[in-house]
Every structure is written in C-alpha cells, then in structure tokens.
Backbone as numpy.savetxt, mean C-alpha at the origin, in Angstrom:
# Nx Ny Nz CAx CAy CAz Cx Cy Cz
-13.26 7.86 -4.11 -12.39 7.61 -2.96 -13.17 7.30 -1.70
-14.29 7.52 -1.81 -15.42 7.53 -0.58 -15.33 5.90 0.14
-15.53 4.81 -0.80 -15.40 3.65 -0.37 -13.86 3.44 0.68
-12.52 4.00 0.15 -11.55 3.33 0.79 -11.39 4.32 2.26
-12.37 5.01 2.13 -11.96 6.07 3.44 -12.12 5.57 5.05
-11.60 5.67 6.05 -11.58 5.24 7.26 -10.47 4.01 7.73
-10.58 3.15 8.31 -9.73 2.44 9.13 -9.71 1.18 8.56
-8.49 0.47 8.15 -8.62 -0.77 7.55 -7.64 -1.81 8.60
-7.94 -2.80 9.10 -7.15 -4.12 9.81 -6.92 -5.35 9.03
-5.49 -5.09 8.64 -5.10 -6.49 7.93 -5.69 -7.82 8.60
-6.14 -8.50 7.61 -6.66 -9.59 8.22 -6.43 -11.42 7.48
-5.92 -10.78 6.50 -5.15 -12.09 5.79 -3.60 -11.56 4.92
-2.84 -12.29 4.60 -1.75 -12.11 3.48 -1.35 -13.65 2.84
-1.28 -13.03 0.88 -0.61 -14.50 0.78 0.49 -13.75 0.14
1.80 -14.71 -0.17 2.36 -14.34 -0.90 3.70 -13.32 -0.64
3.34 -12.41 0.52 3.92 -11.23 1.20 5.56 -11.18 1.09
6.26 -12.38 1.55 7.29 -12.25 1.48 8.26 -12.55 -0.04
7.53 -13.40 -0.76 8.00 -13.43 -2.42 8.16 -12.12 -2.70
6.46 -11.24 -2.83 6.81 -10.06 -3.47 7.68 -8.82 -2.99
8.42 -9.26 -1.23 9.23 -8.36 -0.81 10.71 -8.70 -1.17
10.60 -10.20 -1.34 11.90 -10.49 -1.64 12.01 -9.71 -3.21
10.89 -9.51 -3.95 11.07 -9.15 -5.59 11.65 -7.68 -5.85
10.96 -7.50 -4.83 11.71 -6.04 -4.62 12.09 -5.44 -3.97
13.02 -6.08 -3.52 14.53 -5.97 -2.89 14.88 -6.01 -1.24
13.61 -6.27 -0.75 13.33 -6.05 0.68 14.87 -7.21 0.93
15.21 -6.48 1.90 16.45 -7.61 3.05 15.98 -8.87 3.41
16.28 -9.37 4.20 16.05 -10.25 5.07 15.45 -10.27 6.38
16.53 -9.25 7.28 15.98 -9.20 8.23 14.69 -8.20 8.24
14.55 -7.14 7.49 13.67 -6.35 6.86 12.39 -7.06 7.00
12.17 -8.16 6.05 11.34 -9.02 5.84 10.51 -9.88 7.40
11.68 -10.25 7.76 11.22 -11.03 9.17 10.40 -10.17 9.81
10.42 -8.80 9.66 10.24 -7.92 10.66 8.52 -7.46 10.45
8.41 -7.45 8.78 7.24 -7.25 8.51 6.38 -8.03 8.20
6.90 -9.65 7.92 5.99 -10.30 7.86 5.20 -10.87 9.29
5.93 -10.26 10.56 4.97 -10.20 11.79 4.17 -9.31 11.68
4.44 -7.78 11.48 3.56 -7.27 11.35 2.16 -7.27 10.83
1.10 -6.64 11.32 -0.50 -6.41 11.24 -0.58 -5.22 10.99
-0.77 -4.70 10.10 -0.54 -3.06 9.40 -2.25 -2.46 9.55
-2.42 -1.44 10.42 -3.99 -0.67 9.85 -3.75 0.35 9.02
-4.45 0.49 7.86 -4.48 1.41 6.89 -5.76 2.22 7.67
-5.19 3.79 7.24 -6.04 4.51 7.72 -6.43 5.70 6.13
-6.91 5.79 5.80 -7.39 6.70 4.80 -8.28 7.90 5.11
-7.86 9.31 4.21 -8.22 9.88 4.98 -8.57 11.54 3.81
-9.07 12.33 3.75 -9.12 12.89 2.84 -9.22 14.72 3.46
-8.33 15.75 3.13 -8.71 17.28 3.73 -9.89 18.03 2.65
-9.71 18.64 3.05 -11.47 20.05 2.34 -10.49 19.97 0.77
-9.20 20.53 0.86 -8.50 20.63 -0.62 -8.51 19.31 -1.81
-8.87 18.47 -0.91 -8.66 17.00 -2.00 -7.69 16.16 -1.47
-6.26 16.85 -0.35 -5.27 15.66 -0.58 -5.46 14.64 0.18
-5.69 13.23 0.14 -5.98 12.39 0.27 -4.49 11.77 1.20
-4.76 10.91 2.23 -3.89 10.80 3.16 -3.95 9.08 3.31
-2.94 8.10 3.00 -2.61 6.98 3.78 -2.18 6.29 4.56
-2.24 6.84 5.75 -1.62 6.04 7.04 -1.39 4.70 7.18
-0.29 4.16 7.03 -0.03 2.87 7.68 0.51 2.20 8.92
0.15 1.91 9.78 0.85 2.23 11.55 1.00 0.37 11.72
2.15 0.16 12.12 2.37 -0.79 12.63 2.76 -1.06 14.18
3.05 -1.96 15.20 4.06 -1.63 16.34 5.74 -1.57 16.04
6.14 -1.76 14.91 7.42 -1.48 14.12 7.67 0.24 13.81
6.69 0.41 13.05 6.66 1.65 11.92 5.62 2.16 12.18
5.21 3.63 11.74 4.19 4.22 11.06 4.36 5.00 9.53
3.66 5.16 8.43 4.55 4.87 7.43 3.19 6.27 6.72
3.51 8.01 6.61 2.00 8.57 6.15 2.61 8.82 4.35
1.59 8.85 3.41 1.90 9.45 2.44 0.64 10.29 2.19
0.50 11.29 1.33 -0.37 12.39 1.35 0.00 12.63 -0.36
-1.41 13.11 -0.73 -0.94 12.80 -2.24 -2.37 13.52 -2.84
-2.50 14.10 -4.05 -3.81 13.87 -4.89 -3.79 13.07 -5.94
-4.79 12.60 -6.86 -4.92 11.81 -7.49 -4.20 12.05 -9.19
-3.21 11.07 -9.48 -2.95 11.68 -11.33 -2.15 12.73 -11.22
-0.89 12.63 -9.70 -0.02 13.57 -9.47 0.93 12.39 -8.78
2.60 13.01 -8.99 3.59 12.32 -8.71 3.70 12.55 -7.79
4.74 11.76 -7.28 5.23 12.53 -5.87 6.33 11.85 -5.53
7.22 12.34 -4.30 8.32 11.32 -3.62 8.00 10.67 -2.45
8.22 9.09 -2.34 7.18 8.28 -1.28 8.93 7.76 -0.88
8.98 7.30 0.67 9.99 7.02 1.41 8.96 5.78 1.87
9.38 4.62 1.31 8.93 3.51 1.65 8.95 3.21 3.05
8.21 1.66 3.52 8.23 1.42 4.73 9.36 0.95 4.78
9.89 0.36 3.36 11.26 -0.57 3.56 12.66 0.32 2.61
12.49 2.30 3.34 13.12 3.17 2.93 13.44 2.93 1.38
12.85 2.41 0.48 13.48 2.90 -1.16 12.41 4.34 -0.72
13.25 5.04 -2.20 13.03 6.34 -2.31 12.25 6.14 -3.97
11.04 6.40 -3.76 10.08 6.41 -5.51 9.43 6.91 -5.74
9.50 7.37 -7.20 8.30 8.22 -7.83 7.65 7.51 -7.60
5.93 8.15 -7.10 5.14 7.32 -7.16 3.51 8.29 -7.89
2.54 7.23 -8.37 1.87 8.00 -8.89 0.48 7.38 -8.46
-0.20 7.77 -7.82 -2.17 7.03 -7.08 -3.17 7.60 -8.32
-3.75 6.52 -8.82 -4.89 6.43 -9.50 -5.82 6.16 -9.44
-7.21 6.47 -9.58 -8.40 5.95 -9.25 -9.04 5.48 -10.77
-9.10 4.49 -11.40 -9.27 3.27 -12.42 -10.35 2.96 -12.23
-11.48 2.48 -12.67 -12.90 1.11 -12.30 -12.98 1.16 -10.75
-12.88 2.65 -9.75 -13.15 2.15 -8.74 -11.76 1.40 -7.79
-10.99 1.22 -8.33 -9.19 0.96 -7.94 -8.30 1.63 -7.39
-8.05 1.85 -6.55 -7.16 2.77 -6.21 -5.38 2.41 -6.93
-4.92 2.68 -7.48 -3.67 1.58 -8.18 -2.46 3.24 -8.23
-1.46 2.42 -6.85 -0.23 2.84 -6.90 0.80 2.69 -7.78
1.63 3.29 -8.59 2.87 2.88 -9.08 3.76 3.87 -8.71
5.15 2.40 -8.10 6.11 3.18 -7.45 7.11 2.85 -8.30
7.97 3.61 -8.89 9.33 3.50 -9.62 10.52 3.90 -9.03
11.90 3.02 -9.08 12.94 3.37 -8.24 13.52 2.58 -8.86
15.02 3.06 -8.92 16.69 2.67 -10.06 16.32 1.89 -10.88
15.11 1.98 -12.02 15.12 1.14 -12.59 14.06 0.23 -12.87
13.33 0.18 -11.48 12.38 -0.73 -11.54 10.96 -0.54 -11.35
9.75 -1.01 -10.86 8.61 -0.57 -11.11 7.66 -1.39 -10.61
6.29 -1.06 -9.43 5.66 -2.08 -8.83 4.16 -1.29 -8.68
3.48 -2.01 -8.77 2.42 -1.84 -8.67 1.47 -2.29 -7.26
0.66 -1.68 -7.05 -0.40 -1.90 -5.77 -2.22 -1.47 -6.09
-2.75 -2.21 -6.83 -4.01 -2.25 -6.54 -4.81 -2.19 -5.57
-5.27 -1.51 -4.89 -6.60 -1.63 -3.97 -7.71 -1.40 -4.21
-8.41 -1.96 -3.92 -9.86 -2.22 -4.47 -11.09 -2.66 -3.25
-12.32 -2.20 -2.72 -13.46 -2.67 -1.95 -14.32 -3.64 -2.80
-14.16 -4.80 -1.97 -15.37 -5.90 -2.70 -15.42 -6.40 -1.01
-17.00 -6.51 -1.17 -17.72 -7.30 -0.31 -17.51 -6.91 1.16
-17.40 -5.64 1.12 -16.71 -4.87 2.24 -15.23 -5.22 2.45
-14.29 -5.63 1.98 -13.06 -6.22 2.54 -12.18 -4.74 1.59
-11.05 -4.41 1.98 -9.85 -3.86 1.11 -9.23 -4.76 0.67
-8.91 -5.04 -0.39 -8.00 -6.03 -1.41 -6.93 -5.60 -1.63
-5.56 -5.53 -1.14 -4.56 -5.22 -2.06 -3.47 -6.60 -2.64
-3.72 -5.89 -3.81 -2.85 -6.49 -4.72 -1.42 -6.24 -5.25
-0.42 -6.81 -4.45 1.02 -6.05 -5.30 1.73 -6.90 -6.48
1.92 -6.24 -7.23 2.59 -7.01 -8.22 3.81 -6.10 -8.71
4.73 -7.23 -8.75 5.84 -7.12 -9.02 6.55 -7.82 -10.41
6.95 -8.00 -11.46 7.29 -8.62 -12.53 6.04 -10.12 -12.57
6.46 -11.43 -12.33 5.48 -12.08 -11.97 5.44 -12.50 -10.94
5.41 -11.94 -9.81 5.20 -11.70 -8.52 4.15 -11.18 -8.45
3.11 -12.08 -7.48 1.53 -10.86 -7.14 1.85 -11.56 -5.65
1.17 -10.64 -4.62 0.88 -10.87 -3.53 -0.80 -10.40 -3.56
-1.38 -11.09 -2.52 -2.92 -10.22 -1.94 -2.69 -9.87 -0.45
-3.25 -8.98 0.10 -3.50 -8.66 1.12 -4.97 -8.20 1.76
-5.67 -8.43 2.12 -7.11 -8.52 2.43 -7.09 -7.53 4.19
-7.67 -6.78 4.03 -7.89 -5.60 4.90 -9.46 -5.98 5.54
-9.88 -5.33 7.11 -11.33 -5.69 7.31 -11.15 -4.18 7.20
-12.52 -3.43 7.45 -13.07 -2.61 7.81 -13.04 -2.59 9.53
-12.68 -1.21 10.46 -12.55 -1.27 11.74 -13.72 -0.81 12.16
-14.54 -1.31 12.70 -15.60 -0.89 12.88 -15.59 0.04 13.97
C-alpha cells in the first residue's frame, strides 16, 4: 500500500462519462462530475485501516476500510454497495456491488502516475492521477 499513499491530482480522464452513464449515474449527476478535478488522498492509521479521501469543490467523498474485508461504501453518486479493496500484483482493485450489478476500479502506480481503471460490463474508463508534490 506504501506506493498509493499521499496526495493524488487528477490530471487526465478518458472515457468518464460512458462508464457513469453504465452505471447508472443521472444526467445532471454526470455534468456535475465530469467538471470536476478530484484529489485522492490516501492514507493509512497504526491499526492497518487504510483511508481514501476524495475531495472535490462539489463533494468530499472518505471511505476507510482494510484490505480482503467488505464493507458499506455510499458512493459519490449515493448508490449504496458492498464493496470489497484488494491488493493483487501491486493493484489496488475495488469491487462495488449494488441491486444486482457489479464494477470494478483498478488502481495501480506506473511511472509515478495513479492509473485508475473502471470497468463496467464493456465499459472501461482510465483516469490518470499526478502525485502532489
């Protein structure tokens, strides 16, 4: 977890609004976040639980979690999902499940950048994070 820890500044997106439309995001919902510039903040206590801050000028959005444990996550775009954080090859890989359905979020450090990847049925988005120096 050492690599994803500290302050991340969105700095590219492709794709963003397909994979919100895939899962189920509104409309105006959508408008709202595809302005948004999200910093991920990562963050870890003495016990292990590991903390993801996402702060927008819209939202701020925390989930708190350990690793290979469920939990209940209140989205940015309010669904309510099991969700479960894994650490894979170095991956950090979310899965969130709700009425039915099921999405995934890869994050991953290459070349100093945060990578996330969401995928949705065949829906992928990327999202590319800097490091805040």
């Amino acid at each position: 977890m050492d690599q994803f820890q500290g302050t991340w500044k969105l700095t590219a997106s492709e794709n963003f609004d397909e994979y919100m439309k895939a899962i189920g995001v509104s409309f105006a919902s959508r408008q709202i976040a595809n302005l948004a510039k999200p910093t991920l903040l990562f963050s870890m206590d003495d016990q292990g639980l590991i903390s993801m801050k996402t702060t927008t000028t819209f939202k701020t959005v925390e989930i708190k979690f350990r690793l290979d444990e469920e939990f209940v996550e209140i989205t940015a775009d309010d669904r309510q999902a099991k969700t479960v954080m894994g650490l894979v090859d170095g991956k950090l890989i979310q899965t969130q499940t709700w009425e039915g359905k099921s999405t995934t979020i890869e994050r991953e450090v290459q070349g100093g950048k945060l990578i996330a990847k969401c995928i949705m049925d065949d829906v992928v988005c990327t999202r590319t994070y800097e490091k805040d120096q």
